[in-house]
C-alpha positions in Angstrom: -1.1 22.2 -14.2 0.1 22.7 -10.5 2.3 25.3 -10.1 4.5 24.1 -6.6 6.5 27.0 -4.9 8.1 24.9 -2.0 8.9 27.4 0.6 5.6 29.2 0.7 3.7 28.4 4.3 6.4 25.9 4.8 5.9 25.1 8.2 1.7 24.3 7.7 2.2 21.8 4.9 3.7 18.7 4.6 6.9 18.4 2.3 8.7 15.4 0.9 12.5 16.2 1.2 15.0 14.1 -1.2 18.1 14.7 1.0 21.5 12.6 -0.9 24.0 10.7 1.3 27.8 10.6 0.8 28.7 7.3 -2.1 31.7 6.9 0.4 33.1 10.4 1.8 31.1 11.0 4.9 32.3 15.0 4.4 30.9 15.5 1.2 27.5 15.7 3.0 25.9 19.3 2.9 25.6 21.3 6.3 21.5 21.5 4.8 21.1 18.1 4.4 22.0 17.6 8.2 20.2 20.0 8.8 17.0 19.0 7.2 17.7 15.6 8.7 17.7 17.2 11.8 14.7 18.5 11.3 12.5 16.0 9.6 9.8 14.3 11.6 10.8 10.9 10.0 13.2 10.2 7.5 12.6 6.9 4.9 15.6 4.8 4.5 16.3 2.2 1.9 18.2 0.3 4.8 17.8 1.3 7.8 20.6 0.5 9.7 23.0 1.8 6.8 21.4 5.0 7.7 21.4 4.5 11.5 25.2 4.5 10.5 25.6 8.1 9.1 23.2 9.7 11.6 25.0 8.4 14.4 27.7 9.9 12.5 26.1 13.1 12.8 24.4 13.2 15.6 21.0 12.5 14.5 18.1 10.8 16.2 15.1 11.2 14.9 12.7 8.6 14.0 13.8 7.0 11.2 11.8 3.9 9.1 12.3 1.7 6.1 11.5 2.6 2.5 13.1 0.2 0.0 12.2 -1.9 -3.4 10.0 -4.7 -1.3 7.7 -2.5 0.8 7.7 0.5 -1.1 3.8 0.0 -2.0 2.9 -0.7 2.0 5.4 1.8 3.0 4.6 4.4 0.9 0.9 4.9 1.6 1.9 5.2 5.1 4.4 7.8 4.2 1.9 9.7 2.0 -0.7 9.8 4.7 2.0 11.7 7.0 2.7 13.9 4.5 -1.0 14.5 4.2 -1.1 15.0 8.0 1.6 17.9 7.8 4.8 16.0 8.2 7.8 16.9 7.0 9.7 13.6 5.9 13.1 13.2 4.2 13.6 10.2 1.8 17.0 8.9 1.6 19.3 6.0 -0.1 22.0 4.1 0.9 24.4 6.2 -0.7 24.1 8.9 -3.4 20.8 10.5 -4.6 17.4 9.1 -4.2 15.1 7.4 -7.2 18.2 7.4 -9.3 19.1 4.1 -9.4 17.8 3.1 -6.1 14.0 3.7 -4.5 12.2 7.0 -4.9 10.4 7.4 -8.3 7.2 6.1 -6.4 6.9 7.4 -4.1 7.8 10.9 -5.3 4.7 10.5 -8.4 2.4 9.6 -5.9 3.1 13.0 -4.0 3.3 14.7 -6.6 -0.4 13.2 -8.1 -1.7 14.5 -4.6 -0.1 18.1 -4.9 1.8 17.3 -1.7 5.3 19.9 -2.1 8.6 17.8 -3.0 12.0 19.2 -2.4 15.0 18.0 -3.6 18.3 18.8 -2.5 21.7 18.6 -4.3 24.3 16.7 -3.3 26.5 13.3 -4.3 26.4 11.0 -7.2 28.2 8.6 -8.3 27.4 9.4 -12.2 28.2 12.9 -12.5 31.1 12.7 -9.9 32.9 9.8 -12.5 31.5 11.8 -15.5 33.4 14.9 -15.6 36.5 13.2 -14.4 36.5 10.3 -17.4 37.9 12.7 -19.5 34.7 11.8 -22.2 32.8 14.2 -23.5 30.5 15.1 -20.6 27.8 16.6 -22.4 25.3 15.3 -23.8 25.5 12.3 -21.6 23.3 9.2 -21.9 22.1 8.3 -17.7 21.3 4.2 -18.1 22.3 2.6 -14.8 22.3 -1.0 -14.4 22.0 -3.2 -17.2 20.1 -6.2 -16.9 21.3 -9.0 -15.1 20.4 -11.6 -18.0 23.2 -12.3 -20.4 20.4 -12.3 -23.5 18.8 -9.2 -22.0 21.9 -7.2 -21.6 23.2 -8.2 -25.2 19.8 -6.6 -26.2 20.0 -3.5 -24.3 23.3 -2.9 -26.0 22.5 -3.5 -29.7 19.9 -0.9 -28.8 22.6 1.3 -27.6 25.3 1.0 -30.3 23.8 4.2 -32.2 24.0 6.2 -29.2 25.8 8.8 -30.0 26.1 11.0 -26.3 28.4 9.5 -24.0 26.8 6.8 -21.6 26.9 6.3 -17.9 26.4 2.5 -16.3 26.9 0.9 -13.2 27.8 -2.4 -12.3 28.8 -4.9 -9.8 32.3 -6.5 -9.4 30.7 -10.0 -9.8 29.3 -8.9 -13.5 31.8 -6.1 -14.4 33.7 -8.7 -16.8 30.7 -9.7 -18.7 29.4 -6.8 -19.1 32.5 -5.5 -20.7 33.0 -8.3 -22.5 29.6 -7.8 -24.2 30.2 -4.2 -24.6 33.3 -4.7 -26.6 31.2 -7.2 -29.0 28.2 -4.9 -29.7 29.6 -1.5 -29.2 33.3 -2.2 -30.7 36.3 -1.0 -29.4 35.4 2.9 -28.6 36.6 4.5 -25.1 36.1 3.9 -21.7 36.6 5.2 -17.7 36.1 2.5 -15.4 35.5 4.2 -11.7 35.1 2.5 -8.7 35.7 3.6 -4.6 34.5 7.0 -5.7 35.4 9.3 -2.7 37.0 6.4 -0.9 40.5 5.9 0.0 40.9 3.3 -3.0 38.8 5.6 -5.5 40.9 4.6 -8.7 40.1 5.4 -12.5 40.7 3.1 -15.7 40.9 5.1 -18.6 41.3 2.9 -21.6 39.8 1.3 -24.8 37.2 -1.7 -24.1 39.2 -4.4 -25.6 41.7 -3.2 -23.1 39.3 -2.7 -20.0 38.6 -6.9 -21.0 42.0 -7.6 -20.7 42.4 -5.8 -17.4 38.9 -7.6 -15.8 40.2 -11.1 -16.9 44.0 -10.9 -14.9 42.9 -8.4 -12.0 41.1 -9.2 -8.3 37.4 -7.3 -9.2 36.3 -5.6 -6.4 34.0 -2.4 -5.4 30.9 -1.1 -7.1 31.8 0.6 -10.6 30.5 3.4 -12.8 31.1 2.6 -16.1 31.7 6.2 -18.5 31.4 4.4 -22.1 32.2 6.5 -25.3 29.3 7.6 -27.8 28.9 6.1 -31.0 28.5 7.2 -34.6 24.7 7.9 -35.4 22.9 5.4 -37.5 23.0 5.6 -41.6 20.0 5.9 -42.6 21.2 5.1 -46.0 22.1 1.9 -44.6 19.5 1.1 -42.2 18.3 -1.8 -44.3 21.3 -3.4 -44.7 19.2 -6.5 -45.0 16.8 -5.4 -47.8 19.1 -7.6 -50.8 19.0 -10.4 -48.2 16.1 -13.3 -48.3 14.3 -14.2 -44.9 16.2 -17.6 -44.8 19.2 -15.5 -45.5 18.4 -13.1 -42.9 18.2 -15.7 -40.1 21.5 -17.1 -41.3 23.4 -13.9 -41.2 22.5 -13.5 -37.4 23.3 -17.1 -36.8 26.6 -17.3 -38.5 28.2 -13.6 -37.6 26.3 -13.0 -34.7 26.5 -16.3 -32.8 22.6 -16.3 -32.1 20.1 -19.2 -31.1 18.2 -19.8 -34.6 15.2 -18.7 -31.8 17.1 -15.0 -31.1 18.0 -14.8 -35.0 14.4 -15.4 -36.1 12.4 -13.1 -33.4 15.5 -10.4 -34.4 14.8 -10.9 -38.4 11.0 -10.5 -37.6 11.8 -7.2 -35.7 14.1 -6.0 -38.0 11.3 -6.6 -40.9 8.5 -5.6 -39.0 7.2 -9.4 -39.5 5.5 -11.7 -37.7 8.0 -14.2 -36.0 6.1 -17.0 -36.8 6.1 -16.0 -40.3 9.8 -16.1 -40.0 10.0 -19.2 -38.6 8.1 -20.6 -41.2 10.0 -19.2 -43.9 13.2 -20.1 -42.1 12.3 -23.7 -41.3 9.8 -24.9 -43.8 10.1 -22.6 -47.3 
């Protein structure tokens, strides 16, 4: 156990600040996190000049490096070792709240393994700021962030989701928003949704509708801006009907995904296997050669 208390001998120790940026506002940055920036001997940015953007903004020049998805192993043993040599260093994004979403997580369990003092500060983000304005049930909320990029994958992720029953945060790019949804309505059904994009910006704009309709609305409209998807909770899982497939044969299995859910005899065999806690090349044999 490590008991941290952040403030005692603050200046002889090193500290690892986790300072938020604005998600688009430049005034809904805290009078402490300029001033910590301020103050910092380095600050790690996930881009640079992104960063060089806001400081400038404020007034800031202090020495200021890269921290992002691609060097954070290189970078952050660098980082560590100043924080290790007393340095006071505040980790940044490109907007919003580090390691939520974006680079961080690393870094900050590797500081934390060491017993070097991390300090976070409050501040903007993009899923609580849409959350309590969706007009969904904000608590308890599911946090999942970006789905994967794969069409498969994402499918997958959601058929694991459709129990869910707290309501669920996303995000998503313009250039995938309408397949996502589209999947979403498939799997999840036609439950509620808050589409919120621009947050804080000039064009922040909410879309507060069912999914079938958020479909419609990403097929005839001009998609732009990163989104944060609020998505409905569903109905818990019946246990009483958990096995729907337990009357069902293993040929009849496979056919029931192939036929209602439009899978790849592949995807319907490895899913029948999962779902029976078989082998899949048991299935397969069943499927293709009993």
């Amino acid at each position: 156990m490590w008991q941290q208390k952040s403030f005692e001998n603050e200046e002889q120790k090193g500290i690892l600040y986790l300072v938020p940026t604005p998600i688009g506002n430049l005034e809904d940055m805290s009078f402490r996190a300029v001033r910590i920036l301020k103050e910092a001997d380095l600050i790690a940015a996930e881009d640079t000049r992104n960063t060089k953007k806001l400081l400038n903004y404020f007034e800031i020049d202090n020495p200021i490096v890269s921290y992002h998805e691609h060097n954070k192993a290189s970078s952050g043993e660098k980082l560590l070792q100043k924080l290790r040599d007393g340095q006071k260093i505040a980790l940044v994004s490109d907007a919003g709240t580090p390691a939520i979403s974006d680079p961080g997580y690393e870094l900050v369990s590797q500081a934390i393994q060491e017993q070097l003092t991390v300090v976070p500060l409050p501040g903007a983000n993009a899923a609580l700021t849409a959350l309590i304005a969706s007009g969904l049930v904000c608590q308890p909320f599911y946090f999942y962030g970006f789905l994967h990029r794969n069409k498969k994958d994402k499918r997958e992720e959601l058929e694991g989701l459709k129990h869910e029953t707290a309501t669920m945060i996303f995000y998503e790019s313009p250039h995938r928003l309408k397949e996502t949804l589209t999947l979403m309505a498939e799997v999840l059904g036609n439950r509620r949704i808050a589409l919120c994009r621009e947050l804080t910006k000039k064009f922040e704009e909410f879309i507060r509708c069912s999914l079938e309709e958020a479909v419609l609305w990403a097929s005839q409209e001009e998609i732009r801006g990163e989104f944060c998807l609020i998505v409905e909770g569903g109905e818990a899982k019946d246990e009483d009907t958990e096995n729907w497939w337990t009357p069902m044969t293993v040929e009849e299995h496979v056919a029931h995904y192939i036929s209602e859910k439009n899978m790849a005899s592949k995807d319907a065999i490895k899913q029948t296997a999962k779902d029976r806690g078989l082998n899949k090349r048991d299935v397969y044999q069943a499927y293709h050669i009993d």
